[in-house]
C-alpha positions in Angstrom: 9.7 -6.9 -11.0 9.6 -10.6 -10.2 8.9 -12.5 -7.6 12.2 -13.4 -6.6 13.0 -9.8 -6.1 9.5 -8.9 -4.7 10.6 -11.5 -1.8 13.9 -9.7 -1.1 12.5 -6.4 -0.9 9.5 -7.3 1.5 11.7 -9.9 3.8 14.1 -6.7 3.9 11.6 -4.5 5.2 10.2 -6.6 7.6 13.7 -7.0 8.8 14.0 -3.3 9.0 10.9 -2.9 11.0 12.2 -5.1 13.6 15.9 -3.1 13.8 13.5 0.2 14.5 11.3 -1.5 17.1 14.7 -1.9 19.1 15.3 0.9 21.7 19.2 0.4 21.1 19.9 2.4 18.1 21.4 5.9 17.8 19.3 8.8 15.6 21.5 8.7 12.5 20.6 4.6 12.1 17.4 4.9 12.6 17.0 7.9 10.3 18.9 5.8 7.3 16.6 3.0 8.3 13.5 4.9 8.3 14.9 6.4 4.5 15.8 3.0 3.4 12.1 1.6 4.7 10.8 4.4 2.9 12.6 3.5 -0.2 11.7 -0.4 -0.2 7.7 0.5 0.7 7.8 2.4 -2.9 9.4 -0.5 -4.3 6.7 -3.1 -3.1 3.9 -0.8 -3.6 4.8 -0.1 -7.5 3.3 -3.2 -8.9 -0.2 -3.2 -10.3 -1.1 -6.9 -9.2 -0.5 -8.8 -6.3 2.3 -11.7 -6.3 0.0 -14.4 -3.6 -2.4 -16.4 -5.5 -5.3 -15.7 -3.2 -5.3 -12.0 -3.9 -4.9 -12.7 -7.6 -7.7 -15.4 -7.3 -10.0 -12.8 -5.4 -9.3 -10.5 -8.7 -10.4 -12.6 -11.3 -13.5 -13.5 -9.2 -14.6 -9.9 -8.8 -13.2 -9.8 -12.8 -15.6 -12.3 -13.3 -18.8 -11.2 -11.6 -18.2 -7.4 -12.9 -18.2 -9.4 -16.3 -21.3 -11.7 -15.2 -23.1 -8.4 -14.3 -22.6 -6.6 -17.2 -23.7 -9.1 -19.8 -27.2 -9.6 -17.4 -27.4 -5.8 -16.9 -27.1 -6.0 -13.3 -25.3 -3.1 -12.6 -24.6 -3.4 -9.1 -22.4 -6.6 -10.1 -20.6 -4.2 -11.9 -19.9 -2.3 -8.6 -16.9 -5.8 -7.9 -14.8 -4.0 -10.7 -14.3 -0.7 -8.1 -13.5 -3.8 -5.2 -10.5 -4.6 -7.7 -8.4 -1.6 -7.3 -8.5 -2.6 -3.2 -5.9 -5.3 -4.3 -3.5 -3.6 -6.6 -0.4 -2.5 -4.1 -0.1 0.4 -6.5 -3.9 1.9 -5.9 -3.5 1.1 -1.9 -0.1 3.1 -1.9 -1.3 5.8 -3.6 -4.7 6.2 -1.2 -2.3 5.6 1.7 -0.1 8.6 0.5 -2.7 10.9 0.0 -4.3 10.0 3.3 -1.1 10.6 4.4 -1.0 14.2 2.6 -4.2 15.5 4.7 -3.3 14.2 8.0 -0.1 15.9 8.0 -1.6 19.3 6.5 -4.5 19.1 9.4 -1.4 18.7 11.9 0.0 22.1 10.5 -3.7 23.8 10.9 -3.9 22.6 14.5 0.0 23.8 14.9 -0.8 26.8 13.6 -3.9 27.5 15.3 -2.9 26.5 18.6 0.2 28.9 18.8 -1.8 31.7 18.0 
């Protein structure tokens, strides 16, 4: 994806968000909204590396000092390289969807035992 495209797809669900903060819209749009929010997030968060130069240049940094650790043996340095995968859109979404995943399975325990 380039960034051109990247542009389109985030100033279109931006645009989206602000259509479903609106009380004036019947269930069936906001329910193809929602679906075509849903399909855009996928979109933006399928990249590996951010498209801003100030998350990019926060990744080489932390590339650098992982590096800078590893060639002095201080191993904690090497610690930044886990702080990389906190700016790839690809890792966030897919800790976001399993989050996701157990917070809707522990709202079918408590359904479950609260109707018993």
């Amino acid at each position: 994806m380039d960034r051109e495209t990247y542009e389109k797809v985030r100033d279109r669900t931006e645009e989206i968000s602000k259509l479903l903060e609106e009380d004036n819209l019947t269930a069936e749009e906001k329910q193809k909204l929602e679906t075509e929010q849903t399909q855009l997030a996928r979109v933006l968060l399928s990249i590996w590396l951010p498209f801003d130069w100030i998350h990019r240049s926060l990744m080489a940094f932390l590339f650098f000092v992982g590096i800078y650790g590893l060639l002095k043996e201080t191993y904690l340095l090497l610690m930044a390289w886990l702080l990389l995968l906190l700016f790839s859109p690809r890792f966030v979404g897919g800790i976001i969807y399993i989050i996701n995943k157990i917070y809707e399975l522990s709202d079918k325990i408590k359904h479950n035992t609260s109707s018993k």
